[in-house]
DOVEXTI-812507 format. One line per field, with one value per residue (C-alpha): residue in one letter; x, y, z. Coordinates in Angstrom, 1 decimal. Last residue first. Layout:
<lumzas>
r	(A, ...)
east	(X, ...)
north	(Y, ...)
up	(Z, ...)
</lumzas>
This chain:
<lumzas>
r	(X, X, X, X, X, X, X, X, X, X, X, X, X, X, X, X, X, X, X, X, X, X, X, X, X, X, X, X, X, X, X, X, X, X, X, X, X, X, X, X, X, X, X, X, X, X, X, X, X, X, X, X, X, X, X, X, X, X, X, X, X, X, X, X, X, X, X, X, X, X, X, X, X, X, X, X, X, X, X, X, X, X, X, X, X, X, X, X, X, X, X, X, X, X, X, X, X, X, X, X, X, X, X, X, X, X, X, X, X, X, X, X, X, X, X, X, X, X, X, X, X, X, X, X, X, X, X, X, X, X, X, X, X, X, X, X, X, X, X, X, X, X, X, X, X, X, X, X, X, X, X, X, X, X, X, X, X, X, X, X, X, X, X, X, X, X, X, X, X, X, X, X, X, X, X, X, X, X, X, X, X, X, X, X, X, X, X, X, X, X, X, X, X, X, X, X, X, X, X, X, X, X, X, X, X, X, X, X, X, X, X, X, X, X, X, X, X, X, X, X, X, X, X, X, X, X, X, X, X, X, X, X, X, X, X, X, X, X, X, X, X, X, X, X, X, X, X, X, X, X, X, X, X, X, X, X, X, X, X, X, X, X, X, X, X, X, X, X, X, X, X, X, X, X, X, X, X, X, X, X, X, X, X, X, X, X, X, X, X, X, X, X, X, X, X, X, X, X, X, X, X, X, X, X, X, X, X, X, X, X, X, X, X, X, X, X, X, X, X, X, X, X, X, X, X, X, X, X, X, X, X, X, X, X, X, X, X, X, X, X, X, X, X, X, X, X, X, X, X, X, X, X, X, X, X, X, X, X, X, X, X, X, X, X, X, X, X, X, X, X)
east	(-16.4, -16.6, -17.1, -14.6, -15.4, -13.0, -15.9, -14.6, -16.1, -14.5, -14.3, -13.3, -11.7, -10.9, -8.7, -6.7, -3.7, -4.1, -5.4, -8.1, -7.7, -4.3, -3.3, -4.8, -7.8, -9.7, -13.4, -14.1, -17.5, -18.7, -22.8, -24.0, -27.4, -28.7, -28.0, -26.0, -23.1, -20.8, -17.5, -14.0, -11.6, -8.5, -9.2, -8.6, -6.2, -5.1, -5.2, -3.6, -3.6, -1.4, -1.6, 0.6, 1.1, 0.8, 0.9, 0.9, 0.4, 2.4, 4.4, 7.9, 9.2, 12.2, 10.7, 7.2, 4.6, 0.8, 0.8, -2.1, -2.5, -5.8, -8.3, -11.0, -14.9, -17.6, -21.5, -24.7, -27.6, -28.8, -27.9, -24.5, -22.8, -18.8, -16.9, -12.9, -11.4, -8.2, -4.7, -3.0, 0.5, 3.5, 2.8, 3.2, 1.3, 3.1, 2.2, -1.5, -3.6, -5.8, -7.1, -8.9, -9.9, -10.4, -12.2, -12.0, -15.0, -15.7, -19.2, -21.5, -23.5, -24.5, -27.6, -25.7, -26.5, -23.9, -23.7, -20.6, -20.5, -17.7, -17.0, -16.1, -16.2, -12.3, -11.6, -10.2, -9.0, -8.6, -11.2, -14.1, -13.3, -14.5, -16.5, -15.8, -18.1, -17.3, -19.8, -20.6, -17.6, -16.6, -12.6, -11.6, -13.2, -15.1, -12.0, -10.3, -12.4, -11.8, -8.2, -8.7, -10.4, -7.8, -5.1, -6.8, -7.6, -3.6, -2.8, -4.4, -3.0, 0.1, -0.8, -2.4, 0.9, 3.3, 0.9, 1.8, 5.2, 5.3, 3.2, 5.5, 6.3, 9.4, 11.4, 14.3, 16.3, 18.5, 21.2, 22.3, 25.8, 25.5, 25.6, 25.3, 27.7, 28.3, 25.0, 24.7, 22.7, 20.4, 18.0, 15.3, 13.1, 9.9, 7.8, 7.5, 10.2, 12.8, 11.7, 12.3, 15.7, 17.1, 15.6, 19.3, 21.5, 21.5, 20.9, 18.0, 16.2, 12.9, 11.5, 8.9, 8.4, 5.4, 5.5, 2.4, 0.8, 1.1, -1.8, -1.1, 2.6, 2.1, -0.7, 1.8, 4.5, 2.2, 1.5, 4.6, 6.1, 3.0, 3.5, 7.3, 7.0, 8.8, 12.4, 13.9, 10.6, 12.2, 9.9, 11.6, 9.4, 8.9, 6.0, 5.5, 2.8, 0.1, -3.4, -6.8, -7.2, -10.9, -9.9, -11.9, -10.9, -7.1, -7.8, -9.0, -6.4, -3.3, -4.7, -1.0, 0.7, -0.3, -2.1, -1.5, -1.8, -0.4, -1.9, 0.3, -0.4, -1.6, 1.8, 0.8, 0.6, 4.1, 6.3, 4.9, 2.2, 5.5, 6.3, 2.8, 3.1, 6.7, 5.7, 3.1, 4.9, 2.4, 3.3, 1.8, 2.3, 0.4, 1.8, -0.6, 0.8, -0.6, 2.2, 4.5, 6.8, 10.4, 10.9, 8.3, 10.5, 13.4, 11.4, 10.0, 13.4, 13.7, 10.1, 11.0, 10.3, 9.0, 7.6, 5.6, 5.5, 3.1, 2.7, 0.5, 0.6, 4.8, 4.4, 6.1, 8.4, 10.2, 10.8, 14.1, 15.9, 14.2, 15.7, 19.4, 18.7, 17.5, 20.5, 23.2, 21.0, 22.1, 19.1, 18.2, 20.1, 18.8, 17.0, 14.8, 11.9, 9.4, 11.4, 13.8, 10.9, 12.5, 16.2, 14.3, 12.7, 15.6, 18.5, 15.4, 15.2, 19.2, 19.3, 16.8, 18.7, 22.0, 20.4, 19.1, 15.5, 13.0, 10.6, 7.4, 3.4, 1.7, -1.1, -2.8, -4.9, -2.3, -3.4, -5.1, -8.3, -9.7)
north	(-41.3, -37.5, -35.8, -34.3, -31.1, -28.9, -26.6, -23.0, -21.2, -18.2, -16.1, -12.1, -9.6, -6.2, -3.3, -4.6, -1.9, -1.3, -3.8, -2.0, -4.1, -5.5, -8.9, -10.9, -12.5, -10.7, -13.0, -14.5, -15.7, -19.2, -19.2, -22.6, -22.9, -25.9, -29.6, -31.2, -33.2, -30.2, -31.3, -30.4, -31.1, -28.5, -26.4, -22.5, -21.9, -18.6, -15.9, -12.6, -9.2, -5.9, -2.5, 0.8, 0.7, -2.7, -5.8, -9.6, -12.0, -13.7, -10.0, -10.0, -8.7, -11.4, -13.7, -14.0, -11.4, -12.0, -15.1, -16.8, -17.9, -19.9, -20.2, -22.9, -22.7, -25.2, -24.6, -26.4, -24.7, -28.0, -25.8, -25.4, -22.7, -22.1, -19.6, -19.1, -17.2, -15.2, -14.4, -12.3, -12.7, -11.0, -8.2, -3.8, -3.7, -1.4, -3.0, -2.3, -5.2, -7.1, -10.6, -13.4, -16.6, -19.7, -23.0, -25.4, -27.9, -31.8, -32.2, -35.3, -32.8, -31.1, -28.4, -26.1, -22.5, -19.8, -17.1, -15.3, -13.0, -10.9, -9.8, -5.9, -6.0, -7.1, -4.1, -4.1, -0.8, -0.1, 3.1, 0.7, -3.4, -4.0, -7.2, -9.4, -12.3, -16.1, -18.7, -22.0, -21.2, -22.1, -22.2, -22.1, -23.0, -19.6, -18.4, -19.9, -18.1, -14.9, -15.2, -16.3, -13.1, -11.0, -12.7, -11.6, -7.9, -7.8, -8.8, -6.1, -3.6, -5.2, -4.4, -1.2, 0.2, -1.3, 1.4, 4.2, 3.2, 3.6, 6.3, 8.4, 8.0, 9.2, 7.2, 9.5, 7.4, 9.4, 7.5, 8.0, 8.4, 7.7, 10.3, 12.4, 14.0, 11.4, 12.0, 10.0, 10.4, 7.0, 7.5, 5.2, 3.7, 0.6, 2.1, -1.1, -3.1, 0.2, 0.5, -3.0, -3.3, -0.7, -2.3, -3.4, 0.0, 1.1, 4.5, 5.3, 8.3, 8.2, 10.6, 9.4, 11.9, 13.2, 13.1, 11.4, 12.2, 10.2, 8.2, 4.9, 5.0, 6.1, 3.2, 0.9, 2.3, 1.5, -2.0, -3.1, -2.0, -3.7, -7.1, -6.6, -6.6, -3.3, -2.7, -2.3, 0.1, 2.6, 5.1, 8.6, 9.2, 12.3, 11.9, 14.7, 15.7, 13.8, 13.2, 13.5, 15.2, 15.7, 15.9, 13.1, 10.8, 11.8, 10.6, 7.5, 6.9, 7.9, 4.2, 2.9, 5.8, 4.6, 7.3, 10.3, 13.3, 16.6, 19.0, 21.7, 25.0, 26.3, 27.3, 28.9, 24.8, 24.3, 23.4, 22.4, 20.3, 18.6, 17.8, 16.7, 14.3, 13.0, 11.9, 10.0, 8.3, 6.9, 10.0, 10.7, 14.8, 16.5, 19.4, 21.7, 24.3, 27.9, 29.7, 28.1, 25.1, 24.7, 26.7, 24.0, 21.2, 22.1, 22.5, 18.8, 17.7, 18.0, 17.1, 15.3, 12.3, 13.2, 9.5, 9.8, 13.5, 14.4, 17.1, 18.5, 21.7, 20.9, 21.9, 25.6, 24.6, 21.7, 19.4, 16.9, 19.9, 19.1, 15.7, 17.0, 19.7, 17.7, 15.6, 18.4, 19.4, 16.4, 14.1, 13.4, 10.4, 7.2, 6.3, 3.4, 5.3, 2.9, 0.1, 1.8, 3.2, 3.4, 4.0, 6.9, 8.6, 9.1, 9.8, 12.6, 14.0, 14.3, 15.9, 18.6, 19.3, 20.0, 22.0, 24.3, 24.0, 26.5, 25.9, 23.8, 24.9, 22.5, 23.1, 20.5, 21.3, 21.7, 24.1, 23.4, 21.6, 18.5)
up	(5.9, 5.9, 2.4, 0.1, -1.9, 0.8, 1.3, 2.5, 6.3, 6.1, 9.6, 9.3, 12.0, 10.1, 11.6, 14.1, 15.4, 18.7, 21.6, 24.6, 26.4, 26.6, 27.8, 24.8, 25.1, 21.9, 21.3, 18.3, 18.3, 16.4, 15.8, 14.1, 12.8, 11.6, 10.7, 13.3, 13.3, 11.9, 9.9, 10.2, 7.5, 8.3, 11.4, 12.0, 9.4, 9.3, 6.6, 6.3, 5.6, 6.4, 6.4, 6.3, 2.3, 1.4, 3.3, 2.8, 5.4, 8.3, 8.6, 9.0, 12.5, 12.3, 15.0, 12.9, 12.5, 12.4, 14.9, 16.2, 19.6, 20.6, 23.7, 22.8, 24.1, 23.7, 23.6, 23.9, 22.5, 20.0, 16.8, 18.5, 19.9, 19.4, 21.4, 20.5, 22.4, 21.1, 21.6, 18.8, 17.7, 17.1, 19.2, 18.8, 15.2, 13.5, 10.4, 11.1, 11.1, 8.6, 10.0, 8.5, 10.4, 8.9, 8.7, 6.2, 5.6, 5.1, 3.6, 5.2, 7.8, 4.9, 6.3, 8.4, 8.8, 9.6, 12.2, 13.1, 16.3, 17.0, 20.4, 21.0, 25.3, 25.5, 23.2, 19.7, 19.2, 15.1, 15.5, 15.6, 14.3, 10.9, 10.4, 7.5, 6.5, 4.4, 4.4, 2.8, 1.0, -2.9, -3.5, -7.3, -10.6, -10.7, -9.9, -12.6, -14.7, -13.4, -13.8, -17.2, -17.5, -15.9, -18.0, -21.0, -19.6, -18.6, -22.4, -23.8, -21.2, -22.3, -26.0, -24.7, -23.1, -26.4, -28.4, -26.3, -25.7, -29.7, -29.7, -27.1, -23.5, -22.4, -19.4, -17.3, -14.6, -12.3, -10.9, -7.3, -5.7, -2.0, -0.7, -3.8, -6.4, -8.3, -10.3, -13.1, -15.9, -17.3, -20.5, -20.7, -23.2, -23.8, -20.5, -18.3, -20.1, -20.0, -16.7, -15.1, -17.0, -15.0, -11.6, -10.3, -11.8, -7.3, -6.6, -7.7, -9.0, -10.7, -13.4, -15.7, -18.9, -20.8, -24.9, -24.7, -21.7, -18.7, -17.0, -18.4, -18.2, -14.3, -13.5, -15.2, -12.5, -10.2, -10.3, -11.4, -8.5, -6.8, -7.8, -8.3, -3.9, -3.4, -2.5, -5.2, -6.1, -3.7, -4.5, -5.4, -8.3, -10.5, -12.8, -15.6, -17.8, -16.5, -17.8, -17.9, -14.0, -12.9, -9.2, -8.3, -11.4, -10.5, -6.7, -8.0, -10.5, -7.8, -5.5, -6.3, -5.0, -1.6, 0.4, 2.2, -0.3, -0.7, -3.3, -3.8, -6.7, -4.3, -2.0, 1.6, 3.8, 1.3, 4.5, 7.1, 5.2, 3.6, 7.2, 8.4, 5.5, 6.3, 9.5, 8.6, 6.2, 3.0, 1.0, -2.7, -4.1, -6.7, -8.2, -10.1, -12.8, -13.0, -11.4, -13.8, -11.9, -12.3, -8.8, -7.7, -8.7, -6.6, -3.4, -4.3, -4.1, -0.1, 0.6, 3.2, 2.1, -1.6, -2.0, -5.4, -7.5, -9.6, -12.2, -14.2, -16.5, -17.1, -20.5, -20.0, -17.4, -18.9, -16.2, -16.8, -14.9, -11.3, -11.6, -11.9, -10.0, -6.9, -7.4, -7.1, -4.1, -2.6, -1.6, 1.9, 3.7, 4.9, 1.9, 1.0, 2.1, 2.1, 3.3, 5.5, 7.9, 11.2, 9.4, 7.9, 10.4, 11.9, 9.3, 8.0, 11.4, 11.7, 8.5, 9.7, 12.8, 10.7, 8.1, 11.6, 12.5, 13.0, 16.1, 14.9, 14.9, 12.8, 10.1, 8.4, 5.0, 2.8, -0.4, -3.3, -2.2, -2.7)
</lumzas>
């Protein structure tokens, strides 16, 4: 990847006032991964930019800049040979931190989930990391993932690096000091609202905790394994990716399985991952089944992704969301052979936005038909 920002936008200059008003904006339409509806103070950015010590801060990385209000602070900190590495999932934000540092090198900006850093570092041929700064609203995360990344920040920082996050409520205190083993806490009144800027320093100690967990993790993950091997076993189970996210009336899906237990009982289900901006709450769909004998039979079905509140049926990370339906509970097939079921998009628009991945699973309940 290279240095410097890649997309370039033309935009009239905006007053302080103009630029607030964009951040208030975009931020009460993406609350949850900005978990801020004002920019930081620049008492704040100071605060978190003085944790950096210039002359070891080779690597930096910051996660959910916004704005890119603090990351301005962190760059005067910076040596004209340091790297900062920035993670936004907001659109917006990422065309506006492009905007802004498209002529400073030393800037990486990328649009992904924090939590995929590790593959971007392996690409880049980064070790470590000196510093983290983090303005995720982990509060507001699932733990799950939380978790997730700030164990991906502990294991890529350098001993004697720091993680920097800024909060502004004491809830997830305990969180870091378990995840990295220390914390220091300033307060910074002088903020709207006041915030709390968290400091964690690894050293051998946290170190040493880190591969004990990480230990433990690869322990759990083999159990896991092995219970998998104990879990769900499907007769079939296929994903097919749907072009560009605009499922058309034309796109039908075709799944082909073969038959040859007419005495098993079977669970049927349809997968779906879909933007989180996905316009509906539910999907309508055809249904076409063909049987090994060539006779057919069609069902029309609503299944909804979002329920009255706008949460999703599924789980979702970053921008996109999975779930699960149940088709039918204990169906069986009369006939040996091979069985084609196509999913066909009914609902009124054509093309329909936001459906990445369409996917049948056909699972074997393990109890027969009496």
């Amino acid at each position: 990847m290279s240095g410097s920002p890649a997309i370039h936008h033309k935009i009239r200059k905006q007053t302080v006032g103009q630029q607030r008003l964009d951040f208030l904006r975009e931020s009460f339409r993406n609350l949850r991964s900005t978990g801020s509806v004002a920019p930081s103070s620049r008492f704040l950015c100071r605060a978190i930019a003085e944790k950096i010590d210039p002359l070891r801060a080779k690597v930096v990385v910051e996660l959910g800049p916004g704005d890119g209000v603090i990351t301005h602070f962190i760059l005067k900190r910076l040596q004209p040979d340091a790297q900062l590495l920035i993670f936004e999932i907001n659109e917006a934000f990422v065309k506006k931190l492009h905007i802004a540092f498209q002529h400073d090198k030393r800037v990486v900006i990328i649009y992904d989930s924090a939590e995929n850093m590790g593959r971007y570092f392996d690409e880049m041929g980064i070790k470590q990391v000196d510093y983290f700064i983090s303005g995720i609203p982990f509060i507001m995360l699932p733990e799950v993932l939380a978790e997730r990344i700030t164990s991906a920040c502990l294991h890529w920082l350098a001993v004697g690096g720091r993680f920097v996050q800024f909060h502004y409520f004491p809830l997830m205190l305990h969180f870091y000091k378990r995840i990295f083993g220390n914390m220091d806490v300033d307060v910074v009144p002088l903020n709207i609202p006041p915030a709390l800027v968290v400091c964690c320093e690894k050293d051998s100690q946290t170190q040493t905790r880190f591969l004990n967990m990480l230990s433990r993790s690869i322990f759990v993950v083999l159990i896991a394994i092995f219970m998998a091997s104990c879990g769900p076993d499907y007769l079939f189970e296929e994903e097919k990716k749907i072009a560009d996210g605009q499922w058309t009336y034309r796109d039908t899906l075709d799944f082909r399985f073969t038959v040859t237990d007419t005495a098993q009982l079977y669970n049927l289900f349809a997968d779906f991952e879909y933007a989180d901006t996905f316009q509906t709450h539910n999907i309508y769909l055809k249904l076409h089944t063909r049987f090994p004998d060539g006779k057919r039979m069609t069902r029309i079905r609503s299944f909804d992704l979002f329920d009255a509140q706008g949460n999703s049926a599924g789980k979702c990370s970053g921008h996109r969301c999975n779930t699960r339906i149940l088709l039918q509970d204990k169906a069986y097939f009369n006939l040996q052979g091979e069985y084609m079921i196509t999913l066909e998009q009914f609902t009124r628009r054509d093309p329909l936005p936001g459906v990445n991945v369409v996917g049948l699973a056909v699972e074997k309940t393990g109890a027969l038909r009496r």
